[in-house]
C-alpha positions in Angstrom: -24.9 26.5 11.4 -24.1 27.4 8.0 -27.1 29.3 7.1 -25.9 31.6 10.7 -22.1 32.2 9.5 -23.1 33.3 6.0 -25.2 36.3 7.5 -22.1 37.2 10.1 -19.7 37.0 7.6 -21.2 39.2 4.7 -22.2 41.4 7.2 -18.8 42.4 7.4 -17.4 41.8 3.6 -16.2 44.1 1.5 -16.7 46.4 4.1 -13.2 47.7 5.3 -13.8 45.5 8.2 -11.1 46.0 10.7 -8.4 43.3 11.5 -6.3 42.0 14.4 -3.1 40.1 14.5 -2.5 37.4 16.6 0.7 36.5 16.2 3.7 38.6 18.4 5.7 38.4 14.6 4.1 37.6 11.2 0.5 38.3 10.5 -1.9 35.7 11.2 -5.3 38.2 11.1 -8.3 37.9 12.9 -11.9 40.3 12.3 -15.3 40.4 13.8 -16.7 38.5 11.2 -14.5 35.6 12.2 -15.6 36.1 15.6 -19.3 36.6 15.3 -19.6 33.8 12.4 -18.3 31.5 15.8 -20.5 33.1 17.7 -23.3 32.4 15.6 -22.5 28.4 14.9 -21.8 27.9 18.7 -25.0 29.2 19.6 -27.0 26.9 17.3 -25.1 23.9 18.8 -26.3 25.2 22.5 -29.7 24.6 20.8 -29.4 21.3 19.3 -26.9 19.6 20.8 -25.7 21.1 23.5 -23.8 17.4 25.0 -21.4 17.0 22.1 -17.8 19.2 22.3 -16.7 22.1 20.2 -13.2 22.6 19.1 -13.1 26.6 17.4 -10.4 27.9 16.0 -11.5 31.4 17.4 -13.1 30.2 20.7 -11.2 27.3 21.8 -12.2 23.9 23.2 -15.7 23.0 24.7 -15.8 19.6 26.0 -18.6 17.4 25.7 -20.3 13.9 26.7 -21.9 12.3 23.7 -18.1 11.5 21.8 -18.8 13.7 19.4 -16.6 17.5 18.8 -18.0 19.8 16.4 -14.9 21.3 14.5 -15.7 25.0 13.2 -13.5 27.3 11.0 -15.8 30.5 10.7 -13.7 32.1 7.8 -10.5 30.1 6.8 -8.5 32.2 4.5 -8.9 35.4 6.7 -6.3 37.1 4.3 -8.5 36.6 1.6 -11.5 37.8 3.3 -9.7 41.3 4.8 -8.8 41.7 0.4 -11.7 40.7 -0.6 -11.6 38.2 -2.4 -14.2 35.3 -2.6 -11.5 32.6 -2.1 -12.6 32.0 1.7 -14.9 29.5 3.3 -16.6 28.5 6.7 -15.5 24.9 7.7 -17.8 22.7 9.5 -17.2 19.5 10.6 -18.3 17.2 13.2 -15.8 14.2 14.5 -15.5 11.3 16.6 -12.2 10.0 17.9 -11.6 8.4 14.8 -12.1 12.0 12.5 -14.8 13.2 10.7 -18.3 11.7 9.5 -19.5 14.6 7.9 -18.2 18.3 6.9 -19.3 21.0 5.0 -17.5 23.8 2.8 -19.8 26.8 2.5 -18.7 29.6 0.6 -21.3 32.2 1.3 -20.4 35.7 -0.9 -20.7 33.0 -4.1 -23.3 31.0 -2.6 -21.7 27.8 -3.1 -21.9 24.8 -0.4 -20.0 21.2 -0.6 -21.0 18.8 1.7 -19.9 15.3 2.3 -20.4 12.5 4.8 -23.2 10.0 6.1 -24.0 9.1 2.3 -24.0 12.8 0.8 -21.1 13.9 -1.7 -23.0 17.1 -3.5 -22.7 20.7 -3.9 -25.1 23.7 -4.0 -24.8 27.1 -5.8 -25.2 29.6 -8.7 -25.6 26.6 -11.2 -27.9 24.3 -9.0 -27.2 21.2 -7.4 -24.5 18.3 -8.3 -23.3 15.6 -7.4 -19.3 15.6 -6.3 -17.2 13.2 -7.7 -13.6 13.5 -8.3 -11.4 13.4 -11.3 -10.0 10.1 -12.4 -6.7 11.6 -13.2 -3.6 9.2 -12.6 -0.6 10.7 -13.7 1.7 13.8 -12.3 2.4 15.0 -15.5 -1.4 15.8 -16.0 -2.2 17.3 -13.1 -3.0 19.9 -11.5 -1.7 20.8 -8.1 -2.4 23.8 -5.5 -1.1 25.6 -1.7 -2.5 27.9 -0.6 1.3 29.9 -0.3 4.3 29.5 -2.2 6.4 28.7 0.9 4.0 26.2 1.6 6.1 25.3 5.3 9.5 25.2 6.5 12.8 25.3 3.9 12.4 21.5 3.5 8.7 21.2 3.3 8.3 24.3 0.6 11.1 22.0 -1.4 9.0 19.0 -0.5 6.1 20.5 -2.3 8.1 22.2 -5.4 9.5 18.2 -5.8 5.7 17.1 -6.4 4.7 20.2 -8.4 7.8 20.1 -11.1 6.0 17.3 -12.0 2.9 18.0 -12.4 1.3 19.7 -15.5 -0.3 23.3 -13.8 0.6 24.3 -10.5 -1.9 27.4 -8.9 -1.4 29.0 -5.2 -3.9 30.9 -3.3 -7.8 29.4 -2.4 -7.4 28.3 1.1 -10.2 25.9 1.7 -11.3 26.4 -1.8 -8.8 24.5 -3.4 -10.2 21.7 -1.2 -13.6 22.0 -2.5 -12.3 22.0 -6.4 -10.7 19.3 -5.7 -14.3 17.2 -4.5 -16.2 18.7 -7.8 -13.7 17.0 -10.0 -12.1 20.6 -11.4 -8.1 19.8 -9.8 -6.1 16.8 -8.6 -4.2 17.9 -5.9 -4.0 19.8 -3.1 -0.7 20.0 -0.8 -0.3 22.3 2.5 2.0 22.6 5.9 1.3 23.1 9.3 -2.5 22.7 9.6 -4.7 22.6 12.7 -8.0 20.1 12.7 -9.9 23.0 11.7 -8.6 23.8 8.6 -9.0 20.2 7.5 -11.2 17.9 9.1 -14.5 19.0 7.3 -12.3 19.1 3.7 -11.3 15.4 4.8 -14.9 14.8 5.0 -15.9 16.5 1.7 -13.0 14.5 -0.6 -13.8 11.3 0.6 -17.4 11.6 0.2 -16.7 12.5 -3.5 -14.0 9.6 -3.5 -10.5 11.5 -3.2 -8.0 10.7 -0.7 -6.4 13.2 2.4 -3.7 11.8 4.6 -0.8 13.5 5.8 1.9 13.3 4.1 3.5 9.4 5.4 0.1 8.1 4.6 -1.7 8.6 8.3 -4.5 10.2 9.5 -4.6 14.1 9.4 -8.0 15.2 10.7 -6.3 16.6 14.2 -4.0 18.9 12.2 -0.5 18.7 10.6 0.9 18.4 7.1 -2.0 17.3 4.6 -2.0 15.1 1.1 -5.3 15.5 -1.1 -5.1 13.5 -3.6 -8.0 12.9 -6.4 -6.7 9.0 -7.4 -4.5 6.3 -5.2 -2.2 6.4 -8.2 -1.5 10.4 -7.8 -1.5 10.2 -4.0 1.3 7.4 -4.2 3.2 9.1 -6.7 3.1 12.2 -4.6 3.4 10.7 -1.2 7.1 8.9 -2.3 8.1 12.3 -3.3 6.8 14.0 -0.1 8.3 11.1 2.2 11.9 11.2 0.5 12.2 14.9 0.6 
């Protein structure tokens, strides 16, 4: 499914690929890449497993029999893809009721791919292969924290978020489900974002706990159908971050 959506969405990189807008106000942008990267994962599942459900962020709902939803983001960080930048990813994920057993986080103009689940933690690129383990860092004041945009949420949740990251040693913005995968291969700590669906995060939930991080939402439950998402590398950071984020 991977291997499909990488040739759908370079077909239409760097391209001046046209965008749409789906929201009435804002900007929430949609291309044919997105679209035909979909397209392209959907119809491998109609191959191979046509019985389990599909939940698309482009194509909706499927339902299925076996228990099992695939959950497919075929280009989160749209924004970044329409500027071209390499920031982006295709999100892969298949769940059961409980969340996800296994995702992926391919990154196809770089060539990179995380995966984690059902006894795999590794990534693929440029360099070779690796294992992914995360960083064993413990404190605030030595870490390094990203969102993907300054506001981060609502009033409340941005100042939720600035809370954790005045304490932390480097704060970055930007990467979408990048930052996600830097976290699994041990290169930041934290990772902090508002207002998620399940398919922005359920196949990074798999990835970071396959490489031994932590994602909750942000009182310490579940996450994988969508909401307000804690990444954590260590216990120690997610607890430290978590009281801040439950006060605030």
């Amino acid at each position: 499914m991977a291997d499909a959506a990488r040739v759908e969405t370079l077909r239409h990189f760097r391209v001046g690929v046209a965008s749409d807008n789906k929201l009435a106000e804002g900007f929430d942008p949609v291309t044919e890449g997105d679209r035909a990267a979909e397209r392209a994962m959907r119809a491998v599942l109609a191959e191979r497993r046509p019985e389990d459900a599909i939940l698309g962020e482009e194509y909706g709902a499927q339902p299925g029999i076996t228990g099992l939803t695939w959950v497919l983001d075929p280009i989160d960080g749209t924004r970044a893809y329409i500027s071209g930048t390499p920031t982006w990813g295709v999100l892969i994920s298949v769940n059961s009721e409980e969340g996800p057993i296994m995702g992926l986080i391919d990154q196809p103009y770089i060539g990179e791919r995380f995966e984690g689940g059902a006894g795999l933690a590794a990534m693929t690129g440029p360099l070779g292969t690796a294992p992914l383990k995360v960083k064993a860092t413990r404190d605030l004041a030595d870490a390094t924290i990203f969102t993907t945009f300054p506001e981060v949420g609502s009033t409340a949740e941005g100042a939720a978020f600035h809370a954790v990251a005045s304490r932390c040693k480097l704060t970055r913005y930007g990467m979408d489900c990048y930052a996600y995968a830097l976290l699994a291969a041990g290169q930041v700590d934290l990772v902090i974002e508002a207002g998620l669906s399940s398919y922005d995060i359920s196949a990074p939930i798999a990835v970071i706990e396959a490489a031994g991080g932590i994602v909750t939402d942000w009182q310490g439950g579940k996450v994988h159908e969508g909401g307000n998402a804690l990444a954590a590398a260590t216990p120690e950071l997610h607890a430290a971050a978590m009281e801040i984020l439950s006060d605030a």
